[in-house]
N, C-alpha and C positions, 0 to 999 in steps of 0.2 A: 435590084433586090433591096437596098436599104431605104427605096423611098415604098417601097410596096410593105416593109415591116415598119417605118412610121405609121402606114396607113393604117395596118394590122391594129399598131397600138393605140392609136387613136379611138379606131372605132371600139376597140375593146373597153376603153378609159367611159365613151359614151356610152355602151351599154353599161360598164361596171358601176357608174354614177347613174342614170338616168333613173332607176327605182329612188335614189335618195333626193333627185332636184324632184321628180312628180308628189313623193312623198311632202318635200317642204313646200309646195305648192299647194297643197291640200292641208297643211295645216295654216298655210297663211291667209288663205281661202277663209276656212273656220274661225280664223281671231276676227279677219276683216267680216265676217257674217254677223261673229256675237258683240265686237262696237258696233254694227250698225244697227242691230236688233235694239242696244242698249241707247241709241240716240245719240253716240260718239260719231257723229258722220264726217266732222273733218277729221279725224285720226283715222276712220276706215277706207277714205277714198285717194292717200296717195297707195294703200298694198292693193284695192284694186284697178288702180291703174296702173302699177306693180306688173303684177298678175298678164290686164288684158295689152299689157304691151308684149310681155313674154308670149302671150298666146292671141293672137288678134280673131279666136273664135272661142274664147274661154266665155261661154250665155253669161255666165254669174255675176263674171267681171262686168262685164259690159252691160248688163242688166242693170247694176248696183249704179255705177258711173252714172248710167241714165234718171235712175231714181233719184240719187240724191244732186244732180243739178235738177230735178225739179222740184225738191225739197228747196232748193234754193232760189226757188223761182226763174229759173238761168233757162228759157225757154228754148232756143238757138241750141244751146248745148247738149241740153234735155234731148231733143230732137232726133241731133245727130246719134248720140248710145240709143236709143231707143228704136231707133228707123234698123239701127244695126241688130241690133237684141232682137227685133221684129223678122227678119234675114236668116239669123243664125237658127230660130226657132218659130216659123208660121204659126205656128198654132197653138203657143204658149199665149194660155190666160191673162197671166202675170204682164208680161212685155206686150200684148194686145190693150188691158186694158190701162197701163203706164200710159201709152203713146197716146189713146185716146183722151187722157186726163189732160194729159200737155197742149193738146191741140184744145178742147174743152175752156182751158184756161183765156186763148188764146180770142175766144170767141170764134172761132173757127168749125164750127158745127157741120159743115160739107163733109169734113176729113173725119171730124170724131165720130160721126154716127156708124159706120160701116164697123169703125173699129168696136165702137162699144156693143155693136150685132156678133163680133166676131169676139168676142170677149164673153160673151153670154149674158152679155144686161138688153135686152131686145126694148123693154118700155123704154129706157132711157134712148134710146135710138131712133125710134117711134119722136119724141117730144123734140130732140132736136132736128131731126127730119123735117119736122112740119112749119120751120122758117123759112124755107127756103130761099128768097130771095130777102129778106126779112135782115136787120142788123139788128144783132141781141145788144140789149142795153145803150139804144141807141141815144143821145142827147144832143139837143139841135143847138143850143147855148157851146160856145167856145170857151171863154171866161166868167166863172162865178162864184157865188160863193153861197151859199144856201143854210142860213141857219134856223131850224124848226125846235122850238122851245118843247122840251122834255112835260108832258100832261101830268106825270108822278116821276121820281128818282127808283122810288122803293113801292114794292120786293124788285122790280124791274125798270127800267128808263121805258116811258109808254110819248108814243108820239101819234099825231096825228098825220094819216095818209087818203087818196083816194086810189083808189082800181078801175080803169075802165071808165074813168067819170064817175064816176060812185059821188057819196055822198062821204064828206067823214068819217074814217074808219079807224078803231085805234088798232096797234102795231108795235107789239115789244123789240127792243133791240137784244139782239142775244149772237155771241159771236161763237155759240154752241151749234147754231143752226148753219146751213145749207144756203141753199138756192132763200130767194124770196116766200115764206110760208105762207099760205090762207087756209085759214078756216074751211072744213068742206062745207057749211052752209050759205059762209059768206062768197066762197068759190062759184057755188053752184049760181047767187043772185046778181054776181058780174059779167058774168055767162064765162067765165075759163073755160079752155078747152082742154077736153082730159084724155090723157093716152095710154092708160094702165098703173097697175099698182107695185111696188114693191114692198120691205118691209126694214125699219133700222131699230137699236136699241138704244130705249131712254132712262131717264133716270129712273120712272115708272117700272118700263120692262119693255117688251118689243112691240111694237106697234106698225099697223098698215101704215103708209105712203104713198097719194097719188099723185101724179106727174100730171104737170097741163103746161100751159102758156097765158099768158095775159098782153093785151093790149097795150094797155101803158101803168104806169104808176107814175103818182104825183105828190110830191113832197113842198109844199110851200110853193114858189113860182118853178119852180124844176120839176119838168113833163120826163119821164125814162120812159124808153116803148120800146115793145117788143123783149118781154122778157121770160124764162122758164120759171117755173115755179114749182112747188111741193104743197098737197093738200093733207091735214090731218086733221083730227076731230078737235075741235075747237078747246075742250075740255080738255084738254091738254096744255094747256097755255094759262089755266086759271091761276095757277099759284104766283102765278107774277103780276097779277094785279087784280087783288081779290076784292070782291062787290062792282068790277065793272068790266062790262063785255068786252073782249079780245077778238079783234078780227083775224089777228096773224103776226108775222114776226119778222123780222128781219135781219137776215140771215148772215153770215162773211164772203157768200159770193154776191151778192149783191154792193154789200162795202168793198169791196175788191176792187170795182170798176170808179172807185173815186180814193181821194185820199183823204180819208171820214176820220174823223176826230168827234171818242164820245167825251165831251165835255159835263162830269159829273156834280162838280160844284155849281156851275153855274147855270146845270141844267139846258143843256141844249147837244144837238147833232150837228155837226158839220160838216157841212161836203163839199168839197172843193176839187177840180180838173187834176188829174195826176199828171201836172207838169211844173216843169222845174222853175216857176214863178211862184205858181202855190207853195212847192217841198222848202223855196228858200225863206217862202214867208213863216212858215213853220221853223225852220234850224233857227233861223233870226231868235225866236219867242222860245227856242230850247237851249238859248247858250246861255241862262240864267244859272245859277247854282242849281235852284230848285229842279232843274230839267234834270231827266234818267232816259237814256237811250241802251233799250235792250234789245241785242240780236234776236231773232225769229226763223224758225223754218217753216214749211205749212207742206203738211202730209193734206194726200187725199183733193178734195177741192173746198174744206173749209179748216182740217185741227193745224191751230196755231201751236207750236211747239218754241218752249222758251225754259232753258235751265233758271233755278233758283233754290232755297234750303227750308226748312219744316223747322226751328227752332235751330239748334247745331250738327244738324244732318249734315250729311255732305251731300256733295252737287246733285241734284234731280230734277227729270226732267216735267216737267210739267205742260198740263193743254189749256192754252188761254181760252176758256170757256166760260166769257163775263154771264151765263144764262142763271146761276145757282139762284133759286129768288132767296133773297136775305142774307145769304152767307156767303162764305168769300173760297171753303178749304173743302175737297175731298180727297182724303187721303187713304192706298191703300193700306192693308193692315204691317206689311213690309214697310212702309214706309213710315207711317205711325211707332213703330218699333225704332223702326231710324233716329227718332225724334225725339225718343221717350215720352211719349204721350199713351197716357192711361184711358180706357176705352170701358165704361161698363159694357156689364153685358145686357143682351137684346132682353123685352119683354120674354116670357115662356111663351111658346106658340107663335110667337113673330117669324116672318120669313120675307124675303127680299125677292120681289120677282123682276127688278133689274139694278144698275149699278150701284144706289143706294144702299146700304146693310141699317135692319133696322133696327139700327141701336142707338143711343141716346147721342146728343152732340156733345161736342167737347169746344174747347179755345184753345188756338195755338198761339202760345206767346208771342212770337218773333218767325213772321211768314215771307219770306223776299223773293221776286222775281227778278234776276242781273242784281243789282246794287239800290233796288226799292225796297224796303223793308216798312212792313207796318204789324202792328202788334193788335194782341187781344182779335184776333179773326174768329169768328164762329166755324165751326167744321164738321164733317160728316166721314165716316168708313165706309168707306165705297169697293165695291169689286171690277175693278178697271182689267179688261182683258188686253187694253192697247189700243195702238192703231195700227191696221193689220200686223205686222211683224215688233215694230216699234213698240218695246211697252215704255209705258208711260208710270212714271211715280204717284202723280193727282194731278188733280185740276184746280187752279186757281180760279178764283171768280166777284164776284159784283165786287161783294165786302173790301173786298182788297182794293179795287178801282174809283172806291168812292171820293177820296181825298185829290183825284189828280183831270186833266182831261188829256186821256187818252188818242194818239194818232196812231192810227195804222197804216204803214209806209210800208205797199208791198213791192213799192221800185228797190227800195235799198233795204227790204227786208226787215224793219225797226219798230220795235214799238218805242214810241214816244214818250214817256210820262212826264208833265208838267202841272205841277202843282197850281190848281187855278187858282185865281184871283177872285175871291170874295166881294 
């Protein structure tokens, strides 16, 4: 009898708490939803790991876990939440098209494409489908180092590339963009192969997007083949280098597969093997005073996410988006506020039909991404909806980057700044 009334009280003790342990799970659930939303991802990912230890079929837990090791680039890790998240709910969009993205990453196109079918992007599945035996971004060189002299700096860094064997083409750098971009006219004279359209939004407003593939691209003596691409109308691309024809752009999945350094002073691209000969030859040239090493996350398959302040804001997050031609700042009007910066108002009858607001520019005194700080930035009011869940404060861009040359280290996650040598 007395151990059947321990039992008694026990289980009474478990039911008489359990509405208050579900209830505090559901609110920790929520805190750990709105730092993640707000781009807190390492203060949200010990509550849900919290969470999916208490409960090893809680999707949200284990969803987020997954997300944000692939915000981290932590691929293996990524993986593993994700393959689970995928388990716990077959048919969830969300945890479909995460897994796809990772493996995407990975250049692993066998495994993404089913999922990105099963996620409901079918073009995108279509274009990676049709490598099949094919190595995306393949390069026959081992060790190299490939430096292509910048054609202009300004509105945009413009270099020279071929397609296909092409002839000379020029090609902005913009870490705003995607995949490898061409021109649909120039697309169409290399012969790409095309697999359907979809549609993204620019600073214009929304625009078609077609998917193909390309044979090779060649940058100086470095051949890359077999690569995805994105096609849009060329006139898209004018503002970045106005009175001379643009073929296309290039994109941060394409600098992805090297460890690219845009060198703005001295006018040049660099692209060097992402292995740990190059990364030291790089730390070597960043233990100067002048060098800034700023953490990075990367939402998506290109927004570079990096905290930094608008004048004496506090911490916000910003998308390394070097594509702005001429200016360096968009900032939401929350954020703008943050900042105390005074904004006139739009023309009468102006209206904005994408992120841009069309109101006049301003200058932000004192703009810093990590511990870069450069002042007098030109800047814009923008209507930033995010990256999916993620909002974002603004976008940082060229203006700000011109003083330093830029690496992007997506093994240790880092953007590099080093102030180049004249």
């Amino acid at each position: 009898m007395p151990a059947l009334r321990i039992l008694f009280v026990a289980l009474a003790g478990v039911f008489l708490f359990a509405p208050y342990m579900w209830g505090q799970s559901a609110a920790e659930l929520q805190t750990a939803q709105q730092l993640f939303q707000a781009g807190k991802f390492a203060e949200a990912q010990p509550i849900f790991s919290k969470l999916q230890k208490a409960d090893p079929e809680n999707f949200q837990a284990t969803l987020r876990l997954g997300h944000i090791a692939l915000l981290k680039n932590r691929t293996k890790e990524a993986e593993k939440w994700l393959s689970k998240a995928v388990q716990l709910q077959p048919e969830n969009k969300s945890a479909l098209g995460l897994l796809a993205e990772m493996y995407y990453r990975r250049d692993d196109f066998r495994r993404a494409a089913p999922l990105f079918r099963a996620a409901g992007r079918d073009v995108i599945a279509r274009k990676l489908e049709s490598f099949g035996d094919r190595v995306p971004y393949q390069v026959q060189k081992k060790d190299f180092e490939v430096r292509v002299k910048f054609l202009q700096t300004d509105h945009l860094p413009l270099i020279s590339a071929r397609v296909n064997g092409s002839e000379p083409a020029n090609f902005l750098i913009d870490t705003g963009g995607a995949e490898l971009i061409l021109s649909s006219e120039f697309a169409r004279q290399v012969g790409a192969v095309e697999f359907g359209e979809t549609s993204g939004l620019l600073a214009s407003g929304r625009a078609p997007f077609q998917h193909g593939r390309i044979d090779s691209f060649t940058l100086d003596a470095l051949e890359i083949r077999n690569l995805p691409i994105q096609m849009l109308d060329g006139r898209t691309f004018a503002a970045g280098a106005p009175g001379k024809k643009v073929d296309g752009v290039v994109g941060t999945v394409a600098l992805y597969h090297f460890l690219s350094t845009l060198d703005y002073v001295n006018g040049e691209l660099i692209l060097r093997p992402k292995s740990r000969k190059s990364l030291k030859r790089i730390e070597n040239a960043t233990k100067s005073p002048s060098a800034i090493t700023v953490p990075f996350w990367m939402a998506g398959d290109h927004f570079l996410l990096a905290w930094g302040r608008a004048n004496d804001s506090p911490p916000l997050l910003w998308f390394v988006d070097t594509g702005l031609a001429g200016r360096g700042f968009i900032g939401t009007p929350a954020t703008l506020k943050a900042a105390q910066i005074q904004v006139a108002a739009p023309p009468a009858g102006a209206t904005s039909g994408g992120m841009v607001a069309r109101t006049p520019p301003f200058v932000v005194e004192k703009l810093a991404l990590g511990d870069a700080v450069e002042r007098g930035i030109s800047g814009l009011q923008g209507e930033l909806s995010g990256i999916g869940e993620i909002r974002i404060a603004g976008i940082i861009s060229h203006q700000f980057f011109k003083p330093y040359a830029l690496t992007l280290d997506f093994q240790g996650m880092r953007l590099l700044l080093q102030r180049a040598k004249t």
